[in-house]
C-alpha positions as CSV (number, residue, x, y, z in Angstrom):
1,X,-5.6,7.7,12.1
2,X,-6.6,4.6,10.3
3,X,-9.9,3.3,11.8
4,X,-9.4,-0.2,9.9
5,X,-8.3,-3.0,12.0
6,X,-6.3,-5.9,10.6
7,X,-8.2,-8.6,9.4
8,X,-11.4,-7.2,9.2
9,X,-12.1,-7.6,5.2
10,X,-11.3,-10.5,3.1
11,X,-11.8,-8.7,-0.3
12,X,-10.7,-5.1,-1.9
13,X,-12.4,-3.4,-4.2
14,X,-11.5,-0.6,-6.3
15,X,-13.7,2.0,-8.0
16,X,-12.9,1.9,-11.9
17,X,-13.5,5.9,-11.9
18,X,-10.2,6.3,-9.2
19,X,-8.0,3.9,-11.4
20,X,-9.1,6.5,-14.6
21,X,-8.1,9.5,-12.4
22,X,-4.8,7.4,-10.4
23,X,-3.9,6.5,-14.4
24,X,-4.4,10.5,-15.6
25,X,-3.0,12.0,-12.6
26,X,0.3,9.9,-12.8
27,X,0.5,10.8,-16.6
28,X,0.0,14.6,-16.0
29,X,3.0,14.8,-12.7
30,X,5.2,12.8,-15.0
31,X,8.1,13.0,-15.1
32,X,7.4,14.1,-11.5
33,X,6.2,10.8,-8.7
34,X,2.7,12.2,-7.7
35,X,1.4,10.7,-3.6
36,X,-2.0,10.7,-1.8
37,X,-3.6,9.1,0.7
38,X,-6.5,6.4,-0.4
39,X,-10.1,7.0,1.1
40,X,-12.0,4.0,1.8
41,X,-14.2,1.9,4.3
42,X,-15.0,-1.2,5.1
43,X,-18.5,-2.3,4.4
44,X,-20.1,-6.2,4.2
45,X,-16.4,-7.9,4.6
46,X,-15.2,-6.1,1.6
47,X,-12.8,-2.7,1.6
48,X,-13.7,-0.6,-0.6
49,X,-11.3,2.4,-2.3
50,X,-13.4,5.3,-3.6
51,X,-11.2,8.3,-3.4
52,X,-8.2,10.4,-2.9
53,X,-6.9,12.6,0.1
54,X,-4.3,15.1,-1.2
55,X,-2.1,16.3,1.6
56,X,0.5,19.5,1.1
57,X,4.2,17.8,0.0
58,X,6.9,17.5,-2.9
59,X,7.3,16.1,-5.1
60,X,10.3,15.7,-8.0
61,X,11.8,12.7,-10.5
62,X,13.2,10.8,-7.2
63,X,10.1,10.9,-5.2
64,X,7.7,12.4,-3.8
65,X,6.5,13.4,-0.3
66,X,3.5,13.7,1.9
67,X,3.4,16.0,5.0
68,X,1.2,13.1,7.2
69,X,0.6,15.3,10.4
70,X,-1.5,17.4,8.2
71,X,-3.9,14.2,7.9
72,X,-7.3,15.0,9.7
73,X,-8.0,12.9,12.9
74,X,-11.3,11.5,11.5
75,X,-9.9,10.7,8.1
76,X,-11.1,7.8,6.3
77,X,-7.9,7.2,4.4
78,X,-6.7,3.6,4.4
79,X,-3.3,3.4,2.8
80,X,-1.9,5.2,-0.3
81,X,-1.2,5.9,-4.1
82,X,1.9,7.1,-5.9
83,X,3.6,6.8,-9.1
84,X,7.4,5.9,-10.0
85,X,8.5,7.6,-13.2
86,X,10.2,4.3,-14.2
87,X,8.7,1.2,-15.5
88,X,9.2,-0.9,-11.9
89,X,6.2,-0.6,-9.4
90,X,8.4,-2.6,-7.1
91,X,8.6,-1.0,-3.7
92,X,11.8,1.3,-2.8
93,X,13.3,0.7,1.1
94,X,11.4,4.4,1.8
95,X,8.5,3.1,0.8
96,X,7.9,-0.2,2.5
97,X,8.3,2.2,5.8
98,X,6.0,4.1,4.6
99,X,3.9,1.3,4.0
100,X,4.5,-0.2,7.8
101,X,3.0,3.0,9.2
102,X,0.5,4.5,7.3
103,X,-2.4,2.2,6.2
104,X,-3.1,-1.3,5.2
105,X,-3.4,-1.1,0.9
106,X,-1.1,1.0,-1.3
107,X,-1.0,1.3,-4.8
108,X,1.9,1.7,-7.0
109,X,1.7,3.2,-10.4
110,X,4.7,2.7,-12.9
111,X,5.1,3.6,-16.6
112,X,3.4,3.2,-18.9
113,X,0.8,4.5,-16.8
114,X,-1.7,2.0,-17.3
115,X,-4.0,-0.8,-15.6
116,X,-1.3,-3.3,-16.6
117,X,1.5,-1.0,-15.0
118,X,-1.0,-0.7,-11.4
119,X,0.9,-3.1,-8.0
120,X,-1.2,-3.3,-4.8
121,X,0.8,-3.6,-1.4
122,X,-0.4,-4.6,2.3
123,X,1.5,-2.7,5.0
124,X,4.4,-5.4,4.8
125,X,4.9,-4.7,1.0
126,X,3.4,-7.9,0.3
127,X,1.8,-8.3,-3.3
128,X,-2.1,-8.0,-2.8
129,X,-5.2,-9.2,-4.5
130,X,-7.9,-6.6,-5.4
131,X,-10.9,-6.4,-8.1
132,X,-11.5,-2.9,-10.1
133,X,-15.4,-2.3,-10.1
């Protein structure tokens, strides 16, 4: 499902026009968590995340869920996005599985529903570096 192999980009870039819509999307679901798969490729060394995949799920105050198998084989999605209703981006338990299995860069979006609020994870729920352009 993910095409990306480990290791092949040193840098992660962000398109400033998804963090606007991450930021209003999170706002509009609250008090509801809102999930989707991030779109991206790898181009020049550098990942780049330009987009969202919305997938059919659920989605309440506790969490929010994503039916995967409805991903399409030749997706270019390369990890994920959700929100917490609460003002900790720290990963739950369900999420760092999550994390483990589908993609390599997932974004965490707590109140207040800002840049500021905005936590990037690799696969292993480790903290990672990444410029908005």
């Amino acid at each position: 499902m993910f095409g990306l192999k480990k290791n092949k980009f040193s840098q992660v870039h962000i398109d400033q026009e998804l963090i606007e819509e991450i930021i209003n999307i999170a706002k509009e679901f609250y008090p509801n968590e809102f999930s989707a798969m991030l779109q991206g490729k790898v181009e020049d060394n550098i990942l780049k995340i330009n987009g969202l995949i919305f997938l059919p799920g659920a989605a309440s105050e506790s969490g929010a869920v994503m039916e995967i198998f409805m991903m399409p084989m030749l997706s270019d999605a390369v990890g994920s996005v959700h929100s917490h209703p609460i003002y900790s981006a720290q990963p739950s338990a369900a999420d760092l599985q999550f994390f483990s299995k589908h993609g390599y860069f997932h974004i965490i979006i707590a109140q207040p529903y800002n840049k500021e609020s905005i936590r990037v994870y690799n696969s292993y729920g480790d903290l990672v570096n990444y410029t908005i352009i």
